[in-house]
N, C-alpha and C positions, 0 to 999 in steps of 0.2 A: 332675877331670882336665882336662888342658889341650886344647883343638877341635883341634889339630894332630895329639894323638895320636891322639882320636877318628876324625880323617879317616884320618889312617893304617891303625888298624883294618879302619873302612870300608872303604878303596881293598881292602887286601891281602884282605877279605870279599868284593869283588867285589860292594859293593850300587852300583847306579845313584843317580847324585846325585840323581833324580828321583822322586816318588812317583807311581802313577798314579795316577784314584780312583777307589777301592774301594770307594765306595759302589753302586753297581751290583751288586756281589758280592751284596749283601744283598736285594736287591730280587724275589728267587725264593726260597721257603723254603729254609733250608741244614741238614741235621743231621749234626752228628759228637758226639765225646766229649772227655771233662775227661783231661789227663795231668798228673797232681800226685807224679808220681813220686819218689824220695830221689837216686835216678840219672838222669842227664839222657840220656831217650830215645836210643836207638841208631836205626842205620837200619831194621832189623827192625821195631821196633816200628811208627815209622812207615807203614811196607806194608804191616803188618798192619789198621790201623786200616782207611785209604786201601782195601783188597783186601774188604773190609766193606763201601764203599761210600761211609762219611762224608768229605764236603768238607770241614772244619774241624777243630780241635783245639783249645781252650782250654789255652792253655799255663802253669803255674805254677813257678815255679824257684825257691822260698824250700825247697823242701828239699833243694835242691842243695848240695855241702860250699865254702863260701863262703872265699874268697881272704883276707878279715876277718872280723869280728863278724857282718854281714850280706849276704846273696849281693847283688849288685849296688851297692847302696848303702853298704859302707863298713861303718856304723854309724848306727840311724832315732835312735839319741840326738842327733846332730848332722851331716846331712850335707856332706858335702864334696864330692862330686861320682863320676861312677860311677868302678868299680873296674875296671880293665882284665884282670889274667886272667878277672872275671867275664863282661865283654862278650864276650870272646872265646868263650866257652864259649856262650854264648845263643845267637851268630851262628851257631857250628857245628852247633850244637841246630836253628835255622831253614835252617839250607841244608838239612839232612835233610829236616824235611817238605816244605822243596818240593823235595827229588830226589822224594819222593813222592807232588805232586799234593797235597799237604794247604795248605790257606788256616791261617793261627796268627791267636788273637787272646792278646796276649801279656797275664797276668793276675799282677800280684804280691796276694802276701796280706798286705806290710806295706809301708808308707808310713811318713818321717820321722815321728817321734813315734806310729804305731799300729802297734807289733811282732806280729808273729801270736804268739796265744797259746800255740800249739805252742813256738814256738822263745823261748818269755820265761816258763818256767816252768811253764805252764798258766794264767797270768795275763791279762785282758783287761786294753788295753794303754788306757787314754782318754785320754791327754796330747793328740795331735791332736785332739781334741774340746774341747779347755779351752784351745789356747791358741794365736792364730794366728801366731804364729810359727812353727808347724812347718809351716800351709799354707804359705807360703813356702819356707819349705824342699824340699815337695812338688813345688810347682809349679817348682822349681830344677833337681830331680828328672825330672819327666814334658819337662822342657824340654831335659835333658841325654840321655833316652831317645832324644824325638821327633830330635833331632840326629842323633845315632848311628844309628839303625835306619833314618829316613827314605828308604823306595826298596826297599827288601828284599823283595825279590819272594813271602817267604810269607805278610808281614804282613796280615791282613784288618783290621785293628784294635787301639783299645787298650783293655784292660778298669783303667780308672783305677784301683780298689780292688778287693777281692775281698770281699763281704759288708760292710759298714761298720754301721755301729753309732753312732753318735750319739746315740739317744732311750736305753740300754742303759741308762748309768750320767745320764743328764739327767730321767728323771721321766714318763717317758710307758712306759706296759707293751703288753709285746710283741702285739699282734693287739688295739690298744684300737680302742672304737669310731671310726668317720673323724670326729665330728663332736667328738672327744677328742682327735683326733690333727691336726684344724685345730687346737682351740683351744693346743696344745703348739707346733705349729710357729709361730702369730699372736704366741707367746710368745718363741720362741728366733731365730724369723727375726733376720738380722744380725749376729750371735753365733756362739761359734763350734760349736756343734753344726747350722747351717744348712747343709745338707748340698748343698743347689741351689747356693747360694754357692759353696761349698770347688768345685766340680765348674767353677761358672762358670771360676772362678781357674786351675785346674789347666788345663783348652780353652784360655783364652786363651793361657796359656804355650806349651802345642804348637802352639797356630798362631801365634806367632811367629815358629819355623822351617820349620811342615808344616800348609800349608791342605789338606792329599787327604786325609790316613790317618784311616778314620774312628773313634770314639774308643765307648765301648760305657759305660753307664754303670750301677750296680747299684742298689736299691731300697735304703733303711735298712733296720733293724732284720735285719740279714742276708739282705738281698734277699726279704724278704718278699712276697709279691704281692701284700698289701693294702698295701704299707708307698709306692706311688707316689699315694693317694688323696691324701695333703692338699698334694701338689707344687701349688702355684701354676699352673702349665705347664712348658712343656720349656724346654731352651737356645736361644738364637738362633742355630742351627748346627744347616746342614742335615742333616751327618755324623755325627750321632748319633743312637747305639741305644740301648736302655734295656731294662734286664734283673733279669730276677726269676727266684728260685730254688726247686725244689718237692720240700720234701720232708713236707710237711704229709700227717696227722697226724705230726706227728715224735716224739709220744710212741707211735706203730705203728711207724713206718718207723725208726728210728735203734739205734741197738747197744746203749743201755739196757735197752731192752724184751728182747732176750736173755735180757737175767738175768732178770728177773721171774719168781719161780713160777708165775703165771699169765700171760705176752707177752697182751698186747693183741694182738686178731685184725684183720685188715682183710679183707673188709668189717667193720665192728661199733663199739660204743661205743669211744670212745677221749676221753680228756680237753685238752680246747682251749679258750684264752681263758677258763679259770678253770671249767667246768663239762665235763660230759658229752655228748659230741654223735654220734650215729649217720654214719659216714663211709665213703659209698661211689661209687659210678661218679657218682652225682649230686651229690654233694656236692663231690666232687674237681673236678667241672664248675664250680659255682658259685662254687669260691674262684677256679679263674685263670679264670674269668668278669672279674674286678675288674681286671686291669692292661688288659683287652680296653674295659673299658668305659671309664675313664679315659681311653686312646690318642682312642676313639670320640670325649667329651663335650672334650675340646680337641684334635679333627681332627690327630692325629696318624695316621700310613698302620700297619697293622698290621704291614707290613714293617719297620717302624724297633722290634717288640720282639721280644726274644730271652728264650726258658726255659733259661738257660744252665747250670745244673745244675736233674739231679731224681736221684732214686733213691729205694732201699729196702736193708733188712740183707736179702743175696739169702738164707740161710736162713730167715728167715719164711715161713710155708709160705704166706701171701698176697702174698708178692713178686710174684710174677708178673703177677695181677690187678691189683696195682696199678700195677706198670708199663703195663699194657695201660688202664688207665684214664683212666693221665693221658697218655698217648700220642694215645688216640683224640679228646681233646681238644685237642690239637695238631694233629692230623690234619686236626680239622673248622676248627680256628684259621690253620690254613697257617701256622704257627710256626716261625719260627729255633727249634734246640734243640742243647743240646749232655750227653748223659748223663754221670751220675758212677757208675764210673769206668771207664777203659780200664786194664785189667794195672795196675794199682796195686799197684808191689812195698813198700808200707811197712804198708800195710794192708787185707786182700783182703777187709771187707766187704761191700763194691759191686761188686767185681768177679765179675760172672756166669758169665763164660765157666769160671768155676771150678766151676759148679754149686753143689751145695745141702750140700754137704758140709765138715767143717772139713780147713784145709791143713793138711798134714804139717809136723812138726819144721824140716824141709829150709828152709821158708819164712823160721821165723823164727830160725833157724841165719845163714840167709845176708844175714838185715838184721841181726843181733849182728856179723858178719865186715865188715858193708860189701861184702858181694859181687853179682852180677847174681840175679837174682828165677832161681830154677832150674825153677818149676811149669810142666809144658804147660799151654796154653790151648785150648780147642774151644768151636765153638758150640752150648752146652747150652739145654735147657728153658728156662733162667732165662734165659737173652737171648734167648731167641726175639722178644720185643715189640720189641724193638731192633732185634736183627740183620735182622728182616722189613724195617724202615722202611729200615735203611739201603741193603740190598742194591736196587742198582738195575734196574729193571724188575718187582719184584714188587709188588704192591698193599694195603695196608694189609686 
């Protein structure tokens, strides 16, 4: 797209040519929720979230119905530059949350050359991993964002990728040991699964146009919380956060375990990093122990990291506990966090305020239609761990 339309955009957006900084935003713990919605937020929602109490919103729009091949970007096989009905849609999406007080950190799930698997078959996508060419592309990308959005008064940040995956299909297994996952990185440093690198490239690009807007960066192997151990160190930028995802044990917490004749329980054995391990209030302590201690051993501020998704399938009859487990580890962490999910109409999961029960017909009637999510929402048993934090002035 040509900068003149862009500005146009902007101008008729009403965002100020100027960014403040927003790193200050960060420097008090902030909690809100993930909206990875199929429909792009209404205002309702927004108030809803916000009337909860949460400051933030993790914003994602790859399942929004995209102008081309891909919402924003045209086409991640070869970008061209962004797509303006799509802009246009984002911008209106971000004036919403801030008519309602919500900070956005705005989060795509695919980048030039790494499609989200959702929307490319159910396939993992690794061409960005093999070839850099498409970090160029990327970085063309986050440069064309940073342009357009620059100033936009909801913005807290950019969440560069969402989950990334590098070691996936490169030779290093998922939760190996750090001293496995140095020798992998001493190996691919330079290369293009070097995932410090790709992240350097992609910063630089935005401060090109936007030295304030601070930029949020996610762990490999899917935002692992052990997966920032063999990082060298941080960026040379002061603006950046760094974030890890929890939904460990994920063979307990995740929608597999459903089906099982017998669901793994939480607390109890559950199988991780190739064996059997007992996982409970303390364990769930010790694993995001590891992004705490990291930050610590290269004096990073614990304000610059973020738990930017966690959750559980809220039918597990151990949802709850586990939400309050890894919560209260947050709590004592003074942690940015942001839970998964808020009304998610594409799949209710994680969504609590639905309680413990399955959705009616009605639900998935009206994702066959393309229609708005029709389920009430209340604050049930299963969010209580949540809805406590977030509502302001009550105490953990």
């Amino acid at each position: 797209m040509q900068h003149w339309i862009l500005a146009g955009l902007i101008a008729l957006a009403g965002i100020p040519a100027n960014a403040a900084d927003l790193i200050d935003f960060w420097d008090t713990p902030r909690h809100g929720g993930n909206s990875f919605n199929r429909l792009p937020p209404d205002q309702a929602y927004f108030d809803a979230l916000k009337g909860y109490g949460a400051s933030w919103v993790r914003l994602s729009y790859d399942k929004w119905r995209p102008a081309e091949r891909d919402f924003l970007l045209g086409n991640v096989d070869d970008y061209q530059g962004l797509v303006a009905a799509d802009l246009k849609q984002l911008v209106e999406v971000l004036d919403r949350a801030h008519a309602a007080g919500l900070k956005v950190v705005i989060t795509p799930l695919s980048l030039p050359g790494m499609r989200w698997a959702q929307n490319n078959e159910n396939r993992f996508d690794d061409r960005l991993w093999q070839d850099k060419r498409f970090w160029a592309q990327s970085a063309r990308f986050w440069r064309d964002v940073a342009q357009a959005l620059k100033g936009h008064p909801a913005i807290a940040a950019y969440n560069l990728i969402n989950e990334p995956a590098p070691e996936k299909q490169g030779g290093m297994a998922e939760h190996a040991e750090l001293a496995i996952m140095k020798q992998w990185y001493a190996r691919e440093q330079g290369g293009s699964r070097d995932l410090p690198a790709l992240y350097r490239q992609l910063v630089a690009a935005i401060r090109e146009v936007d030295g304030k807007t601070p930029v949020m960066l996610d762990a490999g192997w899917y935002a692992a919380a052990d997966a920032f151990g063999y990082w060298p160190g941080v960026l040379q930028d002061e603006r950046v956060l760094y974030s890890v995802h929890m939904y460990e044990p994920y063979a307990a917490t995740s929608a597999p375990n459903l089906a099982r004749q017998q669901p793994y329980a939480y607390p109890g054995p559950v199988p991780f990093a190739g064996r059997s391990r007992q996982w409970d209030a303390e364990r769930v302590a010790n694993y995001l122990q590891q992004p705490v201690d990291w930050a610590d051993a290269i004096k990073l501020p614990r304000s610059r990291l973020v738990v930017g998704e966690f959750g559980c399938m809220r039918r597990l009859p151990g949802c709850r506990q586990y939400l309050e487990d890894v919560l209260t580890v947050l709590d004592r962490q003074q942690a940015h966090w942001a839970f998964y999910s808020f009304r998610e109409d594409s799949w209710d999961g994680m969504d609590y305020e639905l309680g413990s029960a399955k959705v009616p017909w009605a639900y998935w009637q009206a994702i066959d239609n393309g229609a708005s999510d029709p389920l009430p929402r209340k604050a049930t048993v299963e969010f209580e761990p949540i809805r406590r934090r977030l509502q302001p002035g009550i105490s953990p």
